[in-house]
KEDO-906755 format. One record per residue (C-alpha): residue in three letters; x, y, z. Coordinates in steps of 0.05 Angstrom, whole numbers, plus 5000, padded with zeros to 4 digits. Example, Ala and Ser with C-alpha at 12.3 -4.5 7.8 and 13.67 -1.06 7.14 Angstrom:
2
ALA524649105156/SER527349795143/
! end
This chain:
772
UNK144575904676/UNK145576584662/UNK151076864611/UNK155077484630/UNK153077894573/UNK146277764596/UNK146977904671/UNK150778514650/UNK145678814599/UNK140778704656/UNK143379044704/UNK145479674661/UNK138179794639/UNK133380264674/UNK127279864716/UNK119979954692/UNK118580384749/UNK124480964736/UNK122781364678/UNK129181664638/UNK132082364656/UNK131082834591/UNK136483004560/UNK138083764561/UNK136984254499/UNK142984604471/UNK143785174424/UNK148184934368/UNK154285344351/UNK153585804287/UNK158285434256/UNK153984694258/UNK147985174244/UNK151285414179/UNK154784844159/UNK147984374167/UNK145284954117/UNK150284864068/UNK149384144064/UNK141884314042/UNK143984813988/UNK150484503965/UNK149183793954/UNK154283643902/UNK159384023858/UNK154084083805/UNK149084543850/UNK154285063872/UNK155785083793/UNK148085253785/UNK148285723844/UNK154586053816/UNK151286113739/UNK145286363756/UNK149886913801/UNK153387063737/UNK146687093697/UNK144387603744/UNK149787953740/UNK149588083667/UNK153287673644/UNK154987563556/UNK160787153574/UNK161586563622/UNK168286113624/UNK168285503679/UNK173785123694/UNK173884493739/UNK178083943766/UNK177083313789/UNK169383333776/UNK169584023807/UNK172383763881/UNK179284063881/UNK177184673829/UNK171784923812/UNK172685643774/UNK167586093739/UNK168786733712/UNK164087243680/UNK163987963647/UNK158188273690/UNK157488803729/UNK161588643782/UNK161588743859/UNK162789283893/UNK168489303939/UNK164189563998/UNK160489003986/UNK165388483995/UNK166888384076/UNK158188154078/UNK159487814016/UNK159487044036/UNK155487244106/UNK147886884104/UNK141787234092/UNK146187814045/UNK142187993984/UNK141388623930/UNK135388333912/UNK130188323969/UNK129488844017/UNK122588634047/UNK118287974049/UNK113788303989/UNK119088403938/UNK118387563933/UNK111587693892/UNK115488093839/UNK122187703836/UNK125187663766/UNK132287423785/UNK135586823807/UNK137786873869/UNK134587153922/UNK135786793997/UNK143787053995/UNK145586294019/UNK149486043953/UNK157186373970/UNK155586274053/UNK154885544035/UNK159685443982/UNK164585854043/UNK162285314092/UNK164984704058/UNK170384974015/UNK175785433997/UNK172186123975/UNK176186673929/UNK172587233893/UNK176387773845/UNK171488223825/UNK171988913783/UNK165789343769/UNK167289913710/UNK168890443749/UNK173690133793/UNK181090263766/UNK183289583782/UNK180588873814/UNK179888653890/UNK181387943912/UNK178787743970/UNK178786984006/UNK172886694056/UNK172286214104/UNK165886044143/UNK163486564115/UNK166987064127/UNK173687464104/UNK180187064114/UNK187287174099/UNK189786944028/UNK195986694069/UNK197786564140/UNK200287274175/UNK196887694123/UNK190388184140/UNK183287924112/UNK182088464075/UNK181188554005/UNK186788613960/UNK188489063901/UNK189988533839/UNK189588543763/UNK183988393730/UNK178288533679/UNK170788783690/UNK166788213712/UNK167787773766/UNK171387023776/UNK170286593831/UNK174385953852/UNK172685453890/UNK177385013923/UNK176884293963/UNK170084203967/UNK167283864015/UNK174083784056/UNK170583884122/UNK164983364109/UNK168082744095/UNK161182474098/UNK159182884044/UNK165382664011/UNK165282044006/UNK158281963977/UNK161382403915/UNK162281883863/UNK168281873810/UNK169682523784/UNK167682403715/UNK160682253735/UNK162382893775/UNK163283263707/UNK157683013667/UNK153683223715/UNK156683913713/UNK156283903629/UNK148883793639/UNK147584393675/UNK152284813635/UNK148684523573/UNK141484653603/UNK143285363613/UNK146785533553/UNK140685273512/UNK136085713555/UNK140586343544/UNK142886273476/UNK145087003474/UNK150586863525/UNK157686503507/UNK159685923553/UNK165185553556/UNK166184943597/UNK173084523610/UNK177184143648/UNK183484513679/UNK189984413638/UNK185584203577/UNK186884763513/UNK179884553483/UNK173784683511/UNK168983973524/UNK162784503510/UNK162885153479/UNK157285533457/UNK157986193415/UNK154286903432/UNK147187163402/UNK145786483373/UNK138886283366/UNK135685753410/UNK135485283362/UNK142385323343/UNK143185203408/UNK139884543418/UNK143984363352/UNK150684463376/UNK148784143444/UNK144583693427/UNK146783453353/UNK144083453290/UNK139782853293/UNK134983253349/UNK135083943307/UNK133183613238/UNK126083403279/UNK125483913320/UNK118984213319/UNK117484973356/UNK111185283389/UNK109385933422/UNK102885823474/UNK098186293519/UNK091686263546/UNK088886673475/UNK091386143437/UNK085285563407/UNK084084903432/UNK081484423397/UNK077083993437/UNK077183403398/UNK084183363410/UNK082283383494/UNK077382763479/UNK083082403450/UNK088682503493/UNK089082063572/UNK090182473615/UNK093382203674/UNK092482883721/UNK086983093760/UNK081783393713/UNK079284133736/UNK078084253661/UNK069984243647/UNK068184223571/UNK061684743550/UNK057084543489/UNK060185123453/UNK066484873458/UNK069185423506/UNK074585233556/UNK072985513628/UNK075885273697/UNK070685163745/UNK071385273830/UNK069584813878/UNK062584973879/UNK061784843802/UNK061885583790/UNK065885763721/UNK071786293731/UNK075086463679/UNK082486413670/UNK085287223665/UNK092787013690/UNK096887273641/UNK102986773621/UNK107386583555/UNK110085813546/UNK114985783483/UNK116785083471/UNK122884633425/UNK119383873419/UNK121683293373/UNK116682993320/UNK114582303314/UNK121582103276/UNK126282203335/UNK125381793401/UNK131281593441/UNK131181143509/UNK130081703553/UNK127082413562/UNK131283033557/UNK125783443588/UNK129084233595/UNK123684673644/UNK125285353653/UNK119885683695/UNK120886473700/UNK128786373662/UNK129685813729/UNK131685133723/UNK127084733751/UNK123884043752/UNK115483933762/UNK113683093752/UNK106983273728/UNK109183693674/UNK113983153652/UNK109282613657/UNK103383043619/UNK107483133558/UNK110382353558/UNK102982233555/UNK102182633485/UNK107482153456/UNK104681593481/UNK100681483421/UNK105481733374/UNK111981413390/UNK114480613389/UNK113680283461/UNK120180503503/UNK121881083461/UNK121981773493/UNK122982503465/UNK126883063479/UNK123183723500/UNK125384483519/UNK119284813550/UNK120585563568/UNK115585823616/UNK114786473634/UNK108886743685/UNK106687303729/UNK111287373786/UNK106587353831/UNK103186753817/UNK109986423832/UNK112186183895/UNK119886153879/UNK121786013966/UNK118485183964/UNK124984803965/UNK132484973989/UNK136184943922/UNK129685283884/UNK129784663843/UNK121684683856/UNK116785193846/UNK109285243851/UNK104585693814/UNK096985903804/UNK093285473751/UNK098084923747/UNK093184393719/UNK090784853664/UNK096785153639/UNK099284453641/UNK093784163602/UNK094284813545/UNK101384703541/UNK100983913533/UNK094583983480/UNK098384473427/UNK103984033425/UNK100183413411/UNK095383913352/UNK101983993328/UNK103883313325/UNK098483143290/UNK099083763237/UNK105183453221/UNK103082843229/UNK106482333177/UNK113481923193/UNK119581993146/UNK124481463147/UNK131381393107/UNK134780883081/UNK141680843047/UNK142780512987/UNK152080612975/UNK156880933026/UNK159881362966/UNK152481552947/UNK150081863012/UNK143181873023/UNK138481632964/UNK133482202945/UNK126582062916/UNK124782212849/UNK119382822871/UNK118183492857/UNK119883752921/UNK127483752944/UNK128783303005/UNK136083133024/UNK136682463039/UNK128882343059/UNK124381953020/UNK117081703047/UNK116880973049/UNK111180503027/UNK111579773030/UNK107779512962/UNK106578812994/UNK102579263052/UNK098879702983/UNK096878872964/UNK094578763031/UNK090279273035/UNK086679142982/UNK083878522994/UNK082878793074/UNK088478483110/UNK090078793171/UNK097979093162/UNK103479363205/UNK105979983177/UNK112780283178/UNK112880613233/UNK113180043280/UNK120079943246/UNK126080043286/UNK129680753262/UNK137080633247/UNK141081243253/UNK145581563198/UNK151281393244/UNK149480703265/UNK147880503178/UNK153179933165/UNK155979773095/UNK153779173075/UNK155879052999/UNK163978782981/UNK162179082916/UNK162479772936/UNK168280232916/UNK174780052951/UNK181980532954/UNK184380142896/UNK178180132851/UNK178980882833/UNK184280792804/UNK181680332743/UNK187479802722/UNK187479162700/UNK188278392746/UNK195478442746/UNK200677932734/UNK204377522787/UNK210677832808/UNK216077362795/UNK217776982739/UNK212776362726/UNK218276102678/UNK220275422706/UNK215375382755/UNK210974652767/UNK204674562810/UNK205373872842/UNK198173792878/UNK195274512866/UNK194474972816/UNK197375682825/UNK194576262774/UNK192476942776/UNK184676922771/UNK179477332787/UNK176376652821/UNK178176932893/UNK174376292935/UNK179876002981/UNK180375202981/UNK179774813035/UNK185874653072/UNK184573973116/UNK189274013177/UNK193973313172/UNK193572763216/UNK200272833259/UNK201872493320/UNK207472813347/UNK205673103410/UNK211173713403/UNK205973903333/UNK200373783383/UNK202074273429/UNK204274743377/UNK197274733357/UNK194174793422/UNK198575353444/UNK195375773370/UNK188075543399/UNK189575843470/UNK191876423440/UNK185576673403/UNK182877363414/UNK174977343406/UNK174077983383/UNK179477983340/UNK176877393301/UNK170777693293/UNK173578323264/UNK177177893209/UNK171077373198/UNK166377983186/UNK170478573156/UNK170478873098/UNK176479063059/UNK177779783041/UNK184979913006/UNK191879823014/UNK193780453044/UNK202180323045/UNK205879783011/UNK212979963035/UNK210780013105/UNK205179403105/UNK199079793123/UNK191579613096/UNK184579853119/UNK178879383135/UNK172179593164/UNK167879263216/UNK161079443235/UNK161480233239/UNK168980183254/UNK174980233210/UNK181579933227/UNK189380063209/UNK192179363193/UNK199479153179/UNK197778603139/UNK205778393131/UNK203878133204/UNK198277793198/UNK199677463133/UNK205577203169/UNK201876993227/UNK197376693177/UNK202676263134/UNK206076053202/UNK199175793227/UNK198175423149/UNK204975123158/UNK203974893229/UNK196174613198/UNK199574213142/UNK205773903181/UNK207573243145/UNK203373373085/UNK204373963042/UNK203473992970/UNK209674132934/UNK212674622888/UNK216874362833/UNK223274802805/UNK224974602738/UNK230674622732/UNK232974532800/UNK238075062827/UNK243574912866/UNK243375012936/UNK250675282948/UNK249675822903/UNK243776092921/UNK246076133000/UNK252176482966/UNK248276982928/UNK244577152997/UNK251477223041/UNK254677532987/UNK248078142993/UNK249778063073/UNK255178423121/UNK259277943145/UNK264578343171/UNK264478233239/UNK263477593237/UNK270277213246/UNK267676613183/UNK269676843116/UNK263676823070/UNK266376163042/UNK266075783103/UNK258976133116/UNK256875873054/UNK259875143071/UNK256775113143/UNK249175333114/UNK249474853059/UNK252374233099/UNK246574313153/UNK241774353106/UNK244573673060/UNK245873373132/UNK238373443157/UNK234373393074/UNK231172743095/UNK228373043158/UNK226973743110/UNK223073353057/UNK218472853101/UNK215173383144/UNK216174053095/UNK216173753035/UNK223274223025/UNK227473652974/UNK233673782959/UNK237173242918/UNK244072882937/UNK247673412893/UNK245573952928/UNK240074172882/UNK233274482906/UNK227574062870/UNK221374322907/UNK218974772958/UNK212374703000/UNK206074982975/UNK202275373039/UNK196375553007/UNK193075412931/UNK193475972879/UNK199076382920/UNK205876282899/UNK211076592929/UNK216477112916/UNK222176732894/UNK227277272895/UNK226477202965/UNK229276442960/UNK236576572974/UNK236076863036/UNK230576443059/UNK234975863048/UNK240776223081/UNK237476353140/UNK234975663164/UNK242075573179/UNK242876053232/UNK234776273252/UNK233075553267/UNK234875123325/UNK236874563303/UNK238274133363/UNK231374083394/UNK225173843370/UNK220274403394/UNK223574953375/UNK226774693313/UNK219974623271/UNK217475283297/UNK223175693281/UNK223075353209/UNK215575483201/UNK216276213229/UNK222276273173/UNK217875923120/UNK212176463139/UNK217277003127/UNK218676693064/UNK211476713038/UNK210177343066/UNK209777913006/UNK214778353003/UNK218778832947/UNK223978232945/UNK231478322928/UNK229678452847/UNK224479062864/UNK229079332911/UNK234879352862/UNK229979542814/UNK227980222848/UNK235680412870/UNK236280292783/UNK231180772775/UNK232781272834/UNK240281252811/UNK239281352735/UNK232181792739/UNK232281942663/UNK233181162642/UNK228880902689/UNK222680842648/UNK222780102645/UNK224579892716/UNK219080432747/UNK214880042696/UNK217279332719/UNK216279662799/UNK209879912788/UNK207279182757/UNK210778832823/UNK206579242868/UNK199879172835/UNK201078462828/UNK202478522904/UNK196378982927/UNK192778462884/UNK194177792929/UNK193478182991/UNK186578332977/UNK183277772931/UNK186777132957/UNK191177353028/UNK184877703064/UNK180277203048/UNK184376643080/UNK185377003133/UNK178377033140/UNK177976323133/UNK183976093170/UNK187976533211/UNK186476463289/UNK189277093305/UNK192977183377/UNK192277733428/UNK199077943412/UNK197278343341/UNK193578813386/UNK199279233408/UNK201979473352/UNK199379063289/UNK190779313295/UNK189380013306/UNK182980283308/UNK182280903264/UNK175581103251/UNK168581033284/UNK162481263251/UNK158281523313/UNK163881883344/UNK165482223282/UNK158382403278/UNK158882713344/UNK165683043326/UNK161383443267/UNK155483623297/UNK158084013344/UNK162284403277/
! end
């Protein structure tokens, strides 16, 4: 049986016997013709940027701003101080085929410009919004005109096409608007618009290191600062340095070459080549190119090759290969892959260089007209010049021949400098003396240069002992804030030594499930990188008591910290790790509970409340005697039957905490902690028992400092007592409250948002200056 689709597809084909009728041929419309053109010249927002600079160079041009939008889709703007167009000029302007610089088929042989065809504004007016405002120096003012298929349109509907009278200086500025808005095909194969834009930064950067002489300027539209900005009559290698960085200029090695210049032919015998070899070598050691028939012609084309390459102590992961052939951009695979071949032997495996060759040869060995966007071009004698070009770079190589590597020794030292005659910043030549041993007994040794190079940006502080904030300012260990006076360690000792190891705190065996979940929830909460930050950083200074900010470095990073939160986060995490088995703090003598909740109400605004502070006082104190049992057994908080506080619990070994902070952490566990269910009730004491522990000026320092501020002239002493509570302070944070939280603290995603900033990286702050 038969299916339907089956009998249907059947009986809709042609039989063997009846050939097909041909279909008819059409002229396309103009329009299709012109727009399938454009799509060959224009494929992208960076190639009607190249087509427009290389208008602008022609032009000539000192100054050249671009603008762009959206990766150069809904603007694209460039403006230049040339010559101008005239306004004659303007209604062919955008046509095809319109061109001051040929005027017969043999003016190709002797082109020196850019442009040429006359298809770069038809195309760009084929797929986008044209507008030109042009004004040449003897014009009294600008013209604006619009264009549209290529031809002149109205600026806005009901208005004439022609050319408009505007303001404007001596040059000319073109915008381009929606690209590609009647090609949605075309349009959708754009990618994001910031690949869009680095794209357009290359070419802007390729041309400005080709034509140093000339200022560009390259940003995005609405930005005040430039992303690339090159000055005028620079030199080419200030140039590459600003473009480029420092790290390529500081090996950058330069060459001029031309068909007069020696070869050495030992140098040809060492070098692969991987291109066709036309090049015989005579007994003499003359070069000559030989014919077909074996026949030696010599080489009389006349041509000039100036070229920027990087030694054997830069090598990135990819080329930067810059070909300018006759001042064009342009790309040629077998030159590329010629000159990777000299650095084969001279660079690790997987390391490439960076190389600006400049080309320049007799116009009419050029054929300029091979491919649609002139990104191609062929010329006479290819092979040899190739193969002259490619040997003087590697002679140089080898003139210069030796690696220099550099190593850093402190962060506040720079760069260590050998102890030589000759002045080298930062460079020293490196020899291993195990390898010096090796060799003389004739072991076989791997020399430095297979080492990876670490750049000056990527070098990573390794040594705690190095200066911190703190250290230059010479003091002291200071003294505990806080009165030791009738103080007793129960189960740990608390002093102020340099000894900054942290002890080992053993989590407690509790079987409460509500602790148990408390726990987990701290586990579930860890943020990876985070706790790799604080297991591996490196503490710089305490940058602002009052305000609870510190600086730590990771890798090549430096972070903004406010330690007042994670030291609480830490002590809240200790408490909730020691739950039913703290060590104890003993007050000798004991103080009485009702008066030290009084001295914190009395400190505290109680006016809207409708309690006097009495009856505050009398509520705190008879939840706290109600529940001491409960307070003692899992916080190891006693208080005795007469309402005197005998010990406090101990969070973490040689830390004690600020006890002028003791009143009001008593008076608040009356009305900060929920008493009536389990859960919440021990962690809103532990978060109030982190507070407690958490440094801070206290009540004393703070009446301390209003003292001082209020009586300036006797306030000697208490500036005295405030500076000696604030090193004692900037003292714990860093030599016993860091390193626990390195050792303890499983620190949540939630000290992200406000509480870990990053500041500072090293490579982007490399890249910031090199381009100073």
């Amino acid at each position: 049986m038969v299916s339907p689709i089956a009998a249907s597809s059947k009986e809709g084909s042609p039989s063997k016997g009846d050939a097909p009728e041909p279909a008819p041929i059409r002229r396309l419309h103009e329009s299709l013709v012109n727009r399938i053109a454009a799509g060959e010249i224009i494929h992208r927002p960076a190639s009607a940027l190249k087509e427009l600079i290389e208008n602008c160079l022609d032009a000539g041009a000192t100054t050249i701003r671009i603008q762009i939008k959206d990766g150069g889709l809904k603007l694209l703007q460039i403006q230049d101080n040339g010559c101008g167009i005239k306004k004659a000029d303007l209604p062919i302007l955008a046509q095809r085929f319109t061109t001051s610089k040929l005027s017969t088929f043999s003016d190709l042989a002797h082109l020196t410009t850019y442009g040429f065809r006359g298809e770069a504004l038809a195309s760009i007016s084929h797929v986008a919004n044209l507008t030109v405002i042009t004004k040449t120096r003897k014009d009294s003012c600008a013209w604006k005109a619009a264009y549209l298929d290529g031809e002149l349109s109205p600026a806005h509907p009901g208005h004439a096409p022609d050319p408009k009278p505007c303001a404007g200086n001596d040059g000319t500025t073109i915008t381009v608007e929606n690209l590609f808005y009647n090609t949605p095909a075309r349009l959708s194969a754009i990618r994001n618009s910031s690949e869009e834009y680095a794209r357009i930064l290359d070419v802007v950067t390729k041309y400005s290191v080709h034509n140093a002489g000339v200022s560009f300027s390259c940003k995005k539209a609405g930005s005040n600062t430039p992303d690339l900005s090159t000055p005028s009559s620079s030199t080419t290698h200030q140039a590459i340095r600003m473009l480029y960085g420092q790290g390529v200029a500081k090996d950058l090695l330069n060459i001029e070459v031309s068909p007069a210049a020696p070869i050495s032919t030992k140098q040809k015998g060492k070098r692969k080549r991987k291109e066709s070899d036309d090049l015989d070598e005579e007994e003499d050691g003359e070069d000559v190119l030989s014919n077909s028939d074996g026949e030696a012609v010599a080489d009389e084309t006349e041509w000039r090759a100036e070229v920027y390459f990087t030694n054997a102590n830069y090598h990135a992961k990819k080329t930067v290969f810059l070909l300018f052939i006759n001042h064009r951009l342009v790309e040629s695979p077998r030159i590329k892959r010629a000159i990777e071949a000299v650095y084969t032997g001279v660079l690790p495996k997987g390391a490439s260089p960076f190389v600006y060759l400049s080309l320049q040869l007799d116009p009419t060995t050029v054929d300029v007209n091979v491919h649609p966007t002139k990104r191609e071009v062929h010329f006479l004698n290819e092979e040899s010049i190739t193969e002259r070009i490619a040997d003087e770079i590697q002679a140089k190589l080898a003139r210069v021949g030796e690696r220099v590597f550099e190593y850093q020794t402190l962060l506040t030292g720079g760069i260590a400098e050998p102890d030589t005659g000759k002045k080298s910043k930062g460079k020293e030549k490196m020899r291993d003396p195990e390898a010096d041993s090796d060799e003389e007994h004739g072991h076989p040794t791997t020399t430095s240069a297979a080492k990876k190079k670490v750049l000056s940006q990527h070098k990573v502080r390794t040594s705690v002992a190095d200066r911190t904030l703190d250290s230059m300012f010479p003091v002291a260990i200071p003294s505990r804030h806080g009165s030791r006076e009738g103080v007793e360690e129960d189960d740990a000792e608390v002093g102020a030594t340099p000894d900054t190891r942290v002890q080992h705190i053993s989590e407690s065996m509790c079987f409460l499930a509500t602790i148990a979940r408390l726990r987990e929830r701290v586990r579930k909460a860890k943020h990876i990188q985070l706790a790799e930050i604080l297991d591996k950083h490196t503490f710089v200074g305490v940058v602002d008591l009052q305000r609870e900010l510190s600086l730590v470095q990771h890798s090549t990073k430096l972070y903004l910290v406010n330690h007042g939160a994670l030291i609480e986060e830490l002590f809240y995490q200790l408490g909730l790790r020691q739950f039913g088995d703290f060590s104890r703090l003993k007050l000798s003598p004991s103080p009485p509970l009702r008066q030290l909740i009084a001295l914190a109400v009395d400190a505290e605004d109680t006016e809207k409340s409708k309690l006097s502070k009495s009856e505050i006082v009398d509520g705190i104190f008879d939840i706290l005697i109600s529940r001491r049992d409960m307070l003692f057994e899992y916080f190891s908080l006693s208080i005795s039957a007469e309402g005197l506080v005998e010990s406090l619990p101990l969070l973490l070994p040689k830390f004690m905490p600020n006890l002028d902070k003791l009143p009001l952490f008593l008076m608040r566990l009356g009305p900060q902690v929920n008493w009536t269910a389990e859960a919440e009730c021990f962690d809103t004491f532990l978060h109030e028992l982190a507070y407690f522990y958490t440094p801070g000026p206290g009540p004393l320092a703070s009446a301390l400092k209003r003292s001082a501020e209020d009586d300036p002239s006797d306030g000697g002493a208490e500036r005295d007592d405030i500076g000696q509570v604030m090193a004692a302070e900037k003292w714990q944070i860093q030599h016993i409250l860091f390193p626990a939280m390195r050792r303890y603290l499983v620190p949540p995603k939630s000290l992200l948002a406000r509480d870990v900033v990053q500041v500072a990286n090293v490579p982007d702050l490399y890249r910031v200056f090199e381009r100073c």
